[in-house]
N, C-alpha and C positions, 0 to 999 in steps of 0.2 A: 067497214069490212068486218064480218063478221069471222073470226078468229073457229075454223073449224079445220086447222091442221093443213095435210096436204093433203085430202081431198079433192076430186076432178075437180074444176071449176073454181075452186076456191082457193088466194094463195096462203101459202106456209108463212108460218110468223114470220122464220128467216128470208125470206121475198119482200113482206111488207118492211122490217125493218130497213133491208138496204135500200127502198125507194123512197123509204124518210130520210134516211140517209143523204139521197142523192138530192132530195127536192131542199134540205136542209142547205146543202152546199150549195147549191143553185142561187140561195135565196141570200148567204153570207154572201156570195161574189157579187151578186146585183146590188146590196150594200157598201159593202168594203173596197170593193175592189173599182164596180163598173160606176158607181155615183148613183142607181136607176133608184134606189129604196133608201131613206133616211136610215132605218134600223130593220135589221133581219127577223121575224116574226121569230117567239122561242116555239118551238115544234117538239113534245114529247115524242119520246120512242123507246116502247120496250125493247130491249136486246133477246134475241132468242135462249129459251134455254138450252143450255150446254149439253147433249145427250153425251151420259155416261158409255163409253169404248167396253164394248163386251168382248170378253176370249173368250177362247175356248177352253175347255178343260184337257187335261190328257183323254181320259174318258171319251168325251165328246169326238175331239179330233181322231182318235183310234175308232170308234163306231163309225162315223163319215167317212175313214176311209176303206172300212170295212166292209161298209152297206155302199160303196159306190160301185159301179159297173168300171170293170176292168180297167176299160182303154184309159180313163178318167183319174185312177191312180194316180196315174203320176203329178197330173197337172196338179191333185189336189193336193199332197203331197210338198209337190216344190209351193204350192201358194202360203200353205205353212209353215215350211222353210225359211222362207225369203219375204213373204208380205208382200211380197209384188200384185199387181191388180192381172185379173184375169187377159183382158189383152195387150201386155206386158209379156206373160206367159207365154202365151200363144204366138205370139209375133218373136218371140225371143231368138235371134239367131246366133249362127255358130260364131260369128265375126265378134258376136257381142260379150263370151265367155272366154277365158282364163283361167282354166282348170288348175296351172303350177300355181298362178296366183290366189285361188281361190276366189275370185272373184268375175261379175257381170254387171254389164252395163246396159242401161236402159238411154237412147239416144234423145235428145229433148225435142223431136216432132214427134217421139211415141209418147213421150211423159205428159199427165194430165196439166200440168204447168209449164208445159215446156220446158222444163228444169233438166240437166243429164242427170240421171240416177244413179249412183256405185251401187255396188248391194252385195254383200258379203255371202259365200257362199259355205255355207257347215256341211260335215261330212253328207249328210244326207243328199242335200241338195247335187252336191256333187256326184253322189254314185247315182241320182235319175237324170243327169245330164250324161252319166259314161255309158248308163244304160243303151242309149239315145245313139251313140255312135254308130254311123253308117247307116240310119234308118233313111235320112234325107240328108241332102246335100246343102241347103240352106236352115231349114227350120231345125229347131231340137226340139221341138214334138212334135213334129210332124204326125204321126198316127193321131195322136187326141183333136190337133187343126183338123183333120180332115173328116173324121167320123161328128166332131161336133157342126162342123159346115153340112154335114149330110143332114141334123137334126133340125137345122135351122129353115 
């Protein structure tokens, strides 16, 4: 396999690695474990490189929210806030917020690991969630859900 990124067609280091990975394991248990192989063949594998976590700058983040079209504000706003993933965001409902507490919860069949998420809530976050009040009865962004469902 020739190593050309994630490219159509082609898999990502991090792809090939986990399937050495996996054929790696395959090949210890048919040794060790099942009796089928005297010794596990040794199987190199690069591990992916690590991509460096970029932020954003104040700059940055104040331009983006600046140059975003209205309805959008907020969502992008609270994604800043809070790091929550965009359909986190969107799906976030009222059951799932604690304003005295300052705090919201992400339920683990919305969470990418099925994990429940806490997620602290800074002043900010909290006044586009007061904002938000009485717009919809379940969602708390309702206007940004529904105009983004229109673009889709």
């Amino acid at each position: 396999m020739k190593n050309r990124g994630s490219q159509k067609g082609f898999p990502s280091q991090s792809s090939k690695y986990s399937h050495l990975a996996f054929i790696r394991s395959l090949l210890r248990m048919a040794a060790n474990e099942w009796g089928w192989l005297k010794s596990a063949p040794y199987i190199k594998a690069i591990p992916p490189r690590q991509v460096r976590v970029k932020c954003l700058t104040r700059e940055q983040a104040t331009a983006l929210i600046d140059n975003a079209v209205d309805y959008l504000k907020p969502v992008i706003t609270f994604a800043l806030a809070t790091g929550l993933r965009r359909g986190n965001i969107l799906g976030l409902e009222w059951s799932q917020v604690d304003l005295v507490r300052k705090v919201a919860w992400i339920n683990p069949e919305q969470s990418k690991n099925y994990r429940a998420i806490g997620v602290s809530l800074n002043d900010t976050a909290c006044q586009i969630i007061r904002d938000q009040i009485g717009r919809h009865t379940k969602y708390v962004l309702s206007e940004s859900v529904s105009k983004m469902v229109l673009l889709i």
